[in-house]
C-alpha positions as CSV (number, residue, x, y, z in Angstrom):
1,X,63.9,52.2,-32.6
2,X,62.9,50.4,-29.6
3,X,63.4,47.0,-28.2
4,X,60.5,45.0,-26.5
5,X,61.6,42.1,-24.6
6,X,58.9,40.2,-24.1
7,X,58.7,36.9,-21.7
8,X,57.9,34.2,-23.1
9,X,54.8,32.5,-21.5
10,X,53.1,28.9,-21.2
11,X,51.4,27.6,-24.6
12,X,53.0,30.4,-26.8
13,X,54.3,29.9,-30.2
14,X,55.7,32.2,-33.0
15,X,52.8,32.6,-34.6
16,X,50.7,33.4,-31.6
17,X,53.6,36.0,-30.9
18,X,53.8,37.3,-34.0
19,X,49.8,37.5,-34.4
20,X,49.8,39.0,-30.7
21,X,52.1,42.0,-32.4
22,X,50.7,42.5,-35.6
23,X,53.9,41.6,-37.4
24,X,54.6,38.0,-39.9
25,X,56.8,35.2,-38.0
26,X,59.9,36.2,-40.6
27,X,59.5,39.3,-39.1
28,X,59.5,38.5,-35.3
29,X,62.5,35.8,-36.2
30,X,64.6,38.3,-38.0
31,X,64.9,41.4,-35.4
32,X,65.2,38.6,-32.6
33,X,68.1,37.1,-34.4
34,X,69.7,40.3,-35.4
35,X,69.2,41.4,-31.6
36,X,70.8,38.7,-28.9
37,X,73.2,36.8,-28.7
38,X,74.5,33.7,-30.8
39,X,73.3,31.1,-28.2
40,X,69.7,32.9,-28.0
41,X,69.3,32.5,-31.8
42,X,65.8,30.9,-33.8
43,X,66.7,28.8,-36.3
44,X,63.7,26.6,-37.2
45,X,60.3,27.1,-36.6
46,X,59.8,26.3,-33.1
47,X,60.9,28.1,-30.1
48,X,63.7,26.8,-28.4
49,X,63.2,25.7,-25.2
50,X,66.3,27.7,-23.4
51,X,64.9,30.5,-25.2
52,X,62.9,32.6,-22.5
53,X,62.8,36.2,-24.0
54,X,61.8,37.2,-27.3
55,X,63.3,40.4,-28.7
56,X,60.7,42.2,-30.8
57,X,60.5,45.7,-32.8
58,X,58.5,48.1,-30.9
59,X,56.9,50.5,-33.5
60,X,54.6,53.6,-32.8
61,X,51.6,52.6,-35.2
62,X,49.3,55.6,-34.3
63,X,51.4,57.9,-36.9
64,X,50.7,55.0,-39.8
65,X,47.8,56.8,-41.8
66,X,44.8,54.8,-41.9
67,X,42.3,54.0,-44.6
68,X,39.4,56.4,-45.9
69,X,36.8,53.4,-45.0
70,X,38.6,52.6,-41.4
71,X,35.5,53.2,-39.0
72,X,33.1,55.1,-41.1
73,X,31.3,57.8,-39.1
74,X,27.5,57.4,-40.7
75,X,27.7,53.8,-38.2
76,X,29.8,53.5,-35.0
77,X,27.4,51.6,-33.0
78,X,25.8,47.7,-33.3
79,X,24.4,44.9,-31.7
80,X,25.0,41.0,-31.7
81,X,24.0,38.1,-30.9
82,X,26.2,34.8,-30.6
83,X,25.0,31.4,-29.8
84,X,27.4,28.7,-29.0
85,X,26.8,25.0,-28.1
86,X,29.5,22.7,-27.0
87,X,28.4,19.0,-26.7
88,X,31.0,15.8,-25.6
89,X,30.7,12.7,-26.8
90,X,32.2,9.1,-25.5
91,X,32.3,6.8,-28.9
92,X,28.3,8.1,-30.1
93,X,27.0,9.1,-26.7
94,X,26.7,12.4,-25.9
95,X,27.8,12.7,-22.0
96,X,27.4,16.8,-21.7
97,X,25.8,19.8,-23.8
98,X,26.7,23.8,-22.8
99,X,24.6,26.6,-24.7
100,X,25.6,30.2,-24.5
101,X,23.6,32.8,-25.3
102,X,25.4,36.7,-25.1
103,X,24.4,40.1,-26.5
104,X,27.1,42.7,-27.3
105,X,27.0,46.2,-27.7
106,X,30.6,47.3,-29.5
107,X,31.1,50.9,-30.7
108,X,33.9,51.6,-32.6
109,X,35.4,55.6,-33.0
110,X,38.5,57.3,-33.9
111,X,41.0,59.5,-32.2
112,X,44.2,60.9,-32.1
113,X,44.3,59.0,-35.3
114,X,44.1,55.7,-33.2
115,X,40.8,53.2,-33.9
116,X,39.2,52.4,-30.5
117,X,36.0,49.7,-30.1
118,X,34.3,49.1,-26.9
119,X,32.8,45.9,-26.3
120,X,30.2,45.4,-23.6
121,X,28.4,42.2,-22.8
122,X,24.4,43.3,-22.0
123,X,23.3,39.6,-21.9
124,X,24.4,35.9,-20.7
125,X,22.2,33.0,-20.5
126,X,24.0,29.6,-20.1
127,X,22.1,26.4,-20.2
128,X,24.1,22.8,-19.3
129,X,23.4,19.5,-19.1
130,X,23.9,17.4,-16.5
131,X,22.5,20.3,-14.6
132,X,25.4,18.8,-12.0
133,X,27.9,20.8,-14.6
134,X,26.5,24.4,-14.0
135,X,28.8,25.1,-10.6
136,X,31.8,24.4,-12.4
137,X,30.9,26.4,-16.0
138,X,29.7,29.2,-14.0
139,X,32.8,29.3,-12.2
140,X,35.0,29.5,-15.9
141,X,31.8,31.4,-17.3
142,X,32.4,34.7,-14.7
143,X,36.1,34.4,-15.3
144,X,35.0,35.1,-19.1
145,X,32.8,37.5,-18.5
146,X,35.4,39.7,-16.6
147,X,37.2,40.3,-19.7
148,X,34.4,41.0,-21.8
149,X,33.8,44.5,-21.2
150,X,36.8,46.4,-22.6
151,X,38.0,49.3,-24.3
152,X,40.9,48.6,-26.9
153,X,42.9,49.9,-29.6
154,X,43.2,48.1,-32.6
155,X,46.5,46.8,-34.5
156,X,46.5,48.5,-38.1
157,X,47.8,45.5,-39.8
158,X,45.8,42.5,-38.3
159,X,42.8,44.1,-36.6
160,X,43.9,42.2,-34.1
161,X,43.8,44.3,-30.3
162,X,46.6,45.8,-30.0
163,X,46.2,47.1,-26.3
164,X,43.2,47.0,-23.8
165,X,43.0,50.3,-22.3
166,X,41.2,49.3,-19.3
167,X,43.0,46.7,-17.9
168,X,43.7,48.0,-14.6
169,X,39.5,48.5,-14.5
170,X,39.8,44.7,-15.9
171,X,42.2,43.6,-12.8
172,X,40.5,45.5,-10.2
173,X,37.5,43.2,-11.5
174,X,39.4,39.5,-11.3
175,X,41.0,40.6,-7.5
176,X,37.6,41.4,-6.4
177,X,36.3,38.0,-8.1
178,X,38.9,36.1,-7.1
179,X,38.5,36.9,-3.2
180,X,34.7,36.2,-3.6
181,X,36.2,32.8,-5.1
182,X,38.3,31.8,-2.3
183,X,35.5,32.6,0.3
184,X,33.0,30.7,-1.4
185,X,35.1,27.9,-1.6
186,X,37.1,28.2,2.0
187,X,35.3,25.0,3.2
188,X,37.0,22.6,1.0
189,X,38.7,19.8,2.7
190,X,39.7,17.3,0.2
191,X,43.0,18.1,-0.9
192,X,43.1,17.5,-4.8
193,X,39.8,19.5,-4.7
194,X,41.8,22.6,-3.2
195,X,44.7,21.8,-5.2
196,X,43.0,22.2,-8.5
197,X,41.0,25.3,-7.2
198,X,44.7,27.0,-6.3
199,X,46.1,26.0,-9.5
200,X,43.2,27.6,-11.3
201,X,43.1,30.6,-9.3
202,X,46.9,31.2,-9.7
203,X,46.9,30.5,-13.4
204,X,44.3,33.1,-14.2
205,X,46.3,35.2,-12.1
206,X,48.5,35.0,-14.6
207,X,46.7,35.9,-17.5
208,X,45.0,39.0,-15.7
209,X,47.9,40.5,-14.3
210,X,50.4,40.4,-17.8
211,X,48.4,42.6,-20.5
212,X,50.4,40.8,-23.0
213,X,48.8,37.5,-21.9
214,X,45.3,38.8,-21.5
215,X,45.6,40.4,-25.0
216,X,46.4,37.2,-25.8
217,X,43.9,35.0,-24.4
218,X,40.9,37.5,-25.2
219,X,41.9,36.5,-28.6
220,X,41.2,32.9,-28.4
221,X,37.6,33.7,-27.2
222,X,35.2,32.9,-30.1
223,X,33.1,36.3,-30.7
224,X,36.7,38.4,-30.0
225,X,38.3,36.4,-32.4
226,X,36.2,36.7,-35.0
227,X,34.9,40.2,-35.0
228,X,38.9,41.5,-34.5
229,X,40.4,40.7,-37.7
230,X,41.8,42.4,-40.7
231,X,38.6,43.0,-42.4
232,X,38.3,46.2,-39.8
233,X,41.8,48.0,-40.9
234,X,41.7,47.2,-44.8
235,X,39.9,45.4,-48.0
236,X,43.6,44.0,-49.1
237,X,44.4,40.2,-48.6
238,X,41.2,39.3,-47.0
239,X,41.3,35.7,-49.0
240,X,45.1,35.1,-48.5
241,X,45.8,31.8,-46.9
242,X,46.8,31.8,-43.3
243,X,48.2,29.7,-40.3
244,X,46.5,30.3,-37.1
245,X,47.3,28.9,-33.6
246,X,44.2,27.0,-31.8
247,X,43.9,25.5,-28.4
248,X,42.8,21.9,-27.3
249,X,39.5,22.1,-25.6
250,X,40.3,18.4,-24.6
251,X,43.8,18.8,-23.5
252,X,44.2,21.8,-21.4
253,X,44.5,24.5,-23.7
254,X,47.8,23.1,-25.5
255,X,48.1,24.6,-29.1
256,X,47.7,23.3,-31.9
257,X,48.8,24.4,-35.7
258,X,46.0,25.0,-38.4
259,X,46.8,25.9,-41.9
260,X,43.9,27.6,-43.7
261,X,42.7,27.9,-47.2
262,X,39.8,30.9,-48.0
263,X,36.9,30.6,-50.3
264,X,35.4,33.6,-51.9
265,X,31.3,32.2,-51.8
266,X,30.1,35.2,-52.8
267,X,31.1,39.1,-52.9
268,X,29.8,42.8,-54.4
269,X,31.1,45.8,-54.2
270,X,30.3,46.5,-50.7
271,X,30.9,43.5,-48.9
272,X,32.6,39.8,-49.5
273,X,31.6,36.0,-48.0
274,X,34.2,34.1,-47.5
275,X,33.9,30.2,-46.4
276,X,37.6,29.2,-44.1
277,X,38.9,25.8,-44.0
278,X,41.7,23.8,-41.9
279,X,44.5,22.1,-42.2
280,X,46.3,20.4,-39.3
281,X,49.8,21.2,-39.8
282,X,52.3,18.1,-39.7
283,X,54.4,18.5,-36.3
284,X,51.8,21.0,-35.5
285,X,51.1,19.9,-31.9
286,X,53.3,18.0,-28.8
287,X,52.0,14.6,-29.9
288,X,53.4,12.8,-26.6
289,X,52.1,15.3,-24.2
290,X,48.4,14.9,-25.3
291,X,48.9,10.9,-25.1
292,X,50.2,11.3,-21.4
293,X,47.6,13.7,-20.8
294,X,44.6,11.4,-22.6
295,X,46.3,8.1,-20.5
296,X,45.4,9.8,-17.4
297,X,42.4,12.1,-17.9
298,X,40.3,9.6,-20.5
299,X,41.9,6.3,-20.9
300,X,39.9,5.5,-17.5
301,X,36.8,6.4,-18.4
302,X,36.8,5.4,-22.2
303,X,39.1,2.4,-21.7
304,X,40.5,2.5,-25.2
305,X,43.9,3.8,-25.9
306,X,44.7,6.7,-27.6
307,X,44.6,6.0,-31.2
308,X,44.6,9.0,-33.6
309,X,44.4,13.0,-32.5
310,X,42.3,15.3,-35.0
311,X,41.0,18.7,-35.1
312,X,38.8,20.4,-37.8
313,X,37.7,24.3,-38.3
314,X,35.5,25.6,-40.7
315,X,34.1,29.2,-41.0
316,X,31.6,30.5,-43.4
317,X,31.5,34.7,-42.7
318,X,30.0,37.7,-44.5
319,X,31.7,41.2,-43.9
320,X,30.5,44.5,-44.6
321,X,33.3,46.3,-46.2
322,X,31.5,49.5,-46.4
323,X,31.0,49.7,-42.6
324,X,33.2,47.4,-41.4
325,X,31.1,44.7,-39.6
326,X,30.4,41.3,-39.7
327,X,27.6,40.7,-40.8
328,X,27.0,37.0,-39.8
329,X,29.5,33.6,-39.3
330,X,28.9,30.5,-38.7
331,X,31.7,28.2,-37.1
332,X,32.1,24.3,-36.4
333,X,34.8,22.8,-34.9
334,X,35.2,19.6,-34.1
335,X,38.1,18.0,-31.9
336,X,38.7,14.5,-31.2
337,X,40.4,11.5,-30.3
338,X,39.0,8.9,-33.0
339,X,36.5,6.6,-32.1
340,X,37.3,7.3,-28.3
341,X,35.8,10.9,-27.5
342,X,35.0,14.0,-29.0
343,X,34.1,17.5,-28.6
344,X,31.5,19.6,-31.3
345,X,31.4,23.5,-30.9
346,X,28.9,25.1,-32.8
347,X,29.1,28.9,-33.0
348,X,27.4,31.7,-34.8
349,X,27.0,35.5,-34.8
350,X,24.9,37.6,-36.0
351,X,24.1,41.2,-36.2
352,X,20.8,42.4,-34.9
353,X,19.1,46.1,-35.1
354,X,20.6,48.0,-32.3
């Protein structure tokens, strides 16, 4: 047996951990506790907050056998599409729409008994309005697309990714980026300008050089997150309920509790549509930092205080079980401060002839 410690970072919770690792929160809890020291122990669901290490169960899952269906060999290459629009609103006005349009090519293989899949990113088209936005998506847009070309193994148990393979090709990529950034920018005088643009630049430096953390924030991204998922590694407990971290898109990427229920719509054989449903889980986010946050980002512009926080997820996704591939999804979320401002993200994928 051996021990991972792994550092605890900004915005993690259990279940992101556990997810991250492939293993349930019972699990993660249990070898932790049976692993340090009395003062270091978990005993309700939340992290402590003198708690900075996690001890977790390192296990060797290339030896685990995997299924007969895993990555089929007759089809180990396709296409998608995925169209995404993100629109704000103040009470019913709409102050700013994004749309994304990307093409990926992913190819998925065995070896050494390990599943692989490569994801690469042929097209981005981007689209804002006020026009006066584009500078500032385009500069979280290329961080994004940085990422998007990787090569990982996949974690037998969630489908999750269970390591990028070509992360130093990934960081190579962000220190080159990142130096174009701070030349591009080296004219910038006022100083709460600069201050934001060092705070962003050392915060994705963050993320890019801890693999943990970048596995971890690929995840959240809306076409990774949905195509690497259990359905890829096995046909059992595909419509079990679930709790899944999300993360503000109004309140700087704090996280936020979901509980989720899962429809069967439809199914054969070959392949199952499943519709996925939220549940915002009581306690399930810092309630008194998104009120400080909302007093100083929004209150000024909306003039109403903050009155009630909500967000909302629904899924509706067919799989092919056969090949392993989704076949399409469709995804709306909506997040919002009621009657005071909101954010709609509409997302969909869908597989196209390669």
């Amino acid at each position: 047996m051996e021990i991972l410690e792994y550092k605890i970072q900004k915005g993690d919770t259990l279940e992101s951990i556990a997810e991250m690792h492939g293993i349930s929160v019972k699990e993660l809890v249990d070898f932790h506790n049976r692993n340090c020291g009395v003062t270091q122990q978990i005993l309700w669901n939340k992290i402590p907050i003198h708690v900075t290490l996690l001890f977790i169960n390192k296990k060797e899952n290339s030896n685990e056998p995997i299924e007969t269906n895993y990555f089929p060999d007759d089809e180990s290459t396709a296409r998608y599409r995925c169209e995404q629009s993100v629109m704000t609103y103040i009470g019913e006005i709409m102050m700013n729409h994004v749309d994304t349009k990307r093409e990926f090519l992913i190819n998925k293989y065995q070896e050494d008994n390990q599943a692989f899949v490569k994801v690469k990113l042929v097209e981005n088209i981007i689209e804002t309005y006020p026009e006066q936005m584009r500078e500032a998506v385009d500069l979280l847009v290329d961080i994004d697309l940085i990422a998007c070309n990787l090569l990982s193994t996949i974690n037998f148990k969630s489908g999750k990714i269970k390591k990028i393979q070509n992360h130093q090709e990934i960081l190579d990529k962000w220190i080159k980026h990142r130096e174009s950034i701070q030349s591009k920018y080296s004219y910038l005088r006022n100083p709460t300008t600069k201050s934001d643009l060092d705070r962003f630049i050392s915060t994705t430096d963050e993320i890019f050089n801890n693999h943990d953390k970048l596995v971890s924030w690929v995840n959240t991204k809306m076409f990774f997150d949905l195509f690497f998922d259990k359905y890829l590694v096995t046909n059992k407990g595909l419509t079990d309920p679930f709790t899944k971290t999300a993360y503000s898109q109004l309140f700087e990427g704090l996280p936020v509790k979901l509980n989720f229920r899962q429809d069967i719509i439809g199914e054969s054989p070959d392949a199952i549509n499943l519709r996925k449903v939220s549940e915002m889980v009581e306690g399930g986010f810092d309630s008194s930092t998104f009120k400080k946050i909302y007093d100083t980002k929004f209150l000024p512009l909306v003039k109403y205080k903050f009155s009630e926080f909500k967000l909302s997820y629904r899924e509706n996704t067919m799989y092919d079980l056969q090949n392993r591939w989704i076949t399409n999804s469709d995804v709306t979320i909506i997040e919002e401060i009621k009657n005071n401002i909101r954010i709609m993200i509409s997302y969909k994928i869908y597989k196209i002839e390669v």
